[in-house]
N, C-alpha and C positions, 0 to 999 in steps of 0.2 A: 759282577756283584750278584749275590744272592740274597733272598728273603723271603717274607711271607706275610699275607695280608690278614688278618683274623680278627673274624664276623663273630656275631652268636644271632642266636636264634629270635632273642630278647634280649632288656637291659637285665642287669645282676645276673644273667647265667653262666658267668664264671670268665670271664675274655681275660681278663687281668688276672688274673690266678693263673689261666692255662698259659695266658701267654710270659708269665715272668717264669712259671714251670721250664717251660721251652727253654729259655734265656740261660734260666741255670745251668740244664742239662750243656746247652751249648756249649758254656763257659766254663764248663767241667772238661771240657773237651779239648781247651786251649783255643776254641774258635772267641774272634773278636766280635760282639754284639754288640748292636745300634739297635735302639728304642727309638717308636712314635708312639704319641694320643694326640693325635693332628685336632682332633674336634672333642676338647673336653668341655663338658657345663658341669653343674656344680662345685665349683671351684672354690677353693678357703683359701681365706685372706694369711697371709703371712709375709712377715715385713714389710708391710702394704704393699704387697703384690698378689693378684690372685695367682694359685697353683693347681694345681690337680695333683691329687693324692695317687689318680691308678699312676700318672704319669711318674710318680716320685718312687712310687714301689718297683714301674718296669727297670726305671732307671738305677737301684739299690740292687736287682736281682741281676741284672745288666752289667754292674758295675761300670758304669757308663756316668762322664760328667758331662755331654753336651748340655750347653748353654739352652733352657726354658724355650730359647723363643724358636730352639729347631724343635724342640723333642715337642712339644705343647704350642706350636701358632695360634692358635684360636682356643680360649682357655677365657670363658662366660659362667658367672657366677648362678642363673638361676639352675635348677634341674629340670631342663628342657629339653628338646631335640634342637640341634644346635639354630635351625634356620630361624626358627622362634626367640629362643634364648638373644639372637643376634639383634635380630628387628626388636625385640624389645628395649635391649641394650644400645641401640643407635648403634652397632658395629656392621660395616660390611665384611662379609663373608670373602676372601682374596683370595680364591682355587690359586691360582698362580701362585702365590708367593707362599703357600701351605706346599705345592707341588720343588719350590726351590729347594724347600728347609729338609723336604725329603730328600732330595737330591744333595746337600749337605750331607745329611745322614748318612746315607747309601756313600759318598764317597771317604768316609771316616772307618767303616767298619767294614768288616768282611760277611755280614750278615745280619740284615735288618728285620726286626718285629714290629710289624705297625698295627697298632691295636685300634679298629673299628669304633663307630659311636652306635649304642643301642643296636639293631639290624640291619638288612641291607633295605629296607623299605623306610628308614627315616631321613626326614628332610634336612640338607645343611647347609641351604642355601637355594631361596626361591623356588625353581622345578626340579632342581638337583639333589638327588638322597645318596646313600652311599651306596648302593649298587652303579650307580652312574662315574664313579671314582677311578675306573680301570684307566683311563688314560693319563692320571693324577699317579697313582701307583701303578705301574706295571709290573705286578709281583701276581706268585701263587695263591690261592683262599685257602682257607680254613675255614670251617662250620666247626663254634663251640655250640652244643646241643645240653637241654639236660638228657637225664638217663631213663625218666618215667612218662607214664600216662600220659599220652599229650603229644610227646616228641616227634612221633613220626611225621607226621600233617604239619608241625614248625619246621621241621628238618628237610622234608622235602620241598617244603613250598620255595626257602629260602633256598635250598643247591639250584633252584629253576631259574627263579629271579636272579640269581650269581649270573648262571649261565646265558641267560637272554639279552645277557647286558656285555657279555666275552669273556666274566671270567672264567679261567682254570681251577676250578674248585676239588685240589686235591687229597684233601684231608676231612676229617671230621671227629671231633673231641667231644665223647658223652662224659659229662663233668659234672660230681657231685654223690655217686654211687654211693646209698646208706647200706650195707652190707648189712644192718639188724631189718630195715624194711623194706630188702627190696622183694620183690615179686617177681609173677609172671610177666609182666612187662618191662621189668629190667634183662630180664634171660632172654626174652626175645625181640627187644626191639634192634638190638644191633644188626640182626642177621636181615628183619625185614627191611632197614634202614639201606644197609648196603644192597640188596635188592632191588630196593627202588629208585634210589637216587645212581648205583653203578659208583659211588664214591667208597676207598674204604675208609671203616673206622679204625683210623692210627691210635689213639688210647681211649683206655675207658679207665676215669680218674674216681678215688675214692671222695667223700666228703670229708676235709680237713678242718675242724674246729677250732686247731689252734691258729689256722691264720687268719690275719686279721690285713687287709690293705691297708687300712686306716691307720692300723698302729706298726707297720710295714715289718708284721711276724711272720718269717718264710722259712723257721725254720723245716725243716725236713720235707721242704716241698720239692727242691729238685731230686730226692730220693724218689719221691711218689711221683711224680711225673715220670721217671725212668724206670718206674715197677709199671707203669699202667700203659707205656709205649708196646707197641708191637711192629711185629715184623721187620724190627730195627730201623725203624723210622728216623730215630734222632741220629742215629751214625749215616744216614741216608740224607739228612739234610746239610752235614759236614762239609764247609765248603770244599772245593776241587773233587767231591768224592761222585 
């Protein structure tokens, strides 16, 4: 079985975007794709049940019906990092039984997307943040990054933290690229990026307006995901390949 785990830098810089991109491309491919959002909060109520909206979009770009309580175990209504969100909520945090639902996943599909909460320095449970997650997932990383000012010092700090903790941090997705403003440090920070962290960057994605998670608009997103892949990355993640 194969997959991939996938961080960002921060919250809202694009994980659920990149990572239902991916999904698509995949599924374009005839590969079978399994979704996680192991650790969602801010969660909306629907048929009195809370949801996760990123979780509902992986699962639509996925085309995947697992059952809520593999794709989303832990799904907390405020917009917190989960360990908080938790204790406030009277939920205990169950690594274990988050770790099974994976393990469900992973034996459904032939290629699994597990999409991160906030970075790898947020808490989700007690002294545990998501960098401390590799023996819970034993899959590849991914770093989603933006593309501007700022990125290099988010992007490096986080490949370290990946790293000091065991993971394999293979990828890295600059996400968001405004082609009317970008500058000199969109031209160059890819090159210092992979310089310093020794990771490459697998695509550098435009910023897409018309999609919307919320209102789970995707379209022409697996095109753009597959114009902004390089070095044939997505046929390289193909299972058996």
């Amino acid at each position: 079985m194969s997959g991939l785990f996938i961080t960002g830098t921060d919250t809202d810089v694009g994980k659920t975007v990149v990572s239902a991109g991916l999904a698509l491309a995949l599924r374009a491919r005839g590969v079978d794709v399994g979704v996680m959002k192991p650790f969602a909060t801010g969660g909306v109520r629907r048929d009195g049940r809370l949801v996760s909206l990123d979780a509902l979009y992986l699962q639509a770009a996925a085309g995947c019906d697992d059952d809520a309580s593999l794709v989303t175990p832990l799904c907390l209504e405020e917009p917190l990092a989960p360990a908080i969100a938790a204790r406030r909520a009277g939920v205990d945090v169950d690594l274990s039984a988050i770790g099974r639902a994976f393990r469900a996943v992973q034996s459904r599909h032939d290629f699994v997307i597990v999409e991160g909460v906030g970075g790898v320095a947020v808490p989700v449970k007690d002294d545990v943040v998501v960098g401390d997650l590799r023996g819970v997932f034993p899959l590849p990383m991914w770093v989603v990054a933006r593309p501007d000012l700022g990125t290099i010092n988010h992007t490096a700090l986080t490949v370290e933290h990946a790293r000091a903790r065991g993971w394999d941090v293979t990828g890295i997705v600059l996400n968001g690229v405004d082609d009317e403003s970008a500058g000199v440090a969109e031209a160059t920070n890819p090159g210092v990026i992979e310089d310093m962290t020794q990771v490459p960057i697998v695509a550098v994605v435009p910023r897409l307006p018309a999609i919307s998670v919320d209102l789970l608009a995707m379209d022409g997103l697996g095109e753009a995901f597959e114009a902004a892949a390089i070095d044939g990355v997505i046929e390289s993640l193909r299972v058996g390949s």
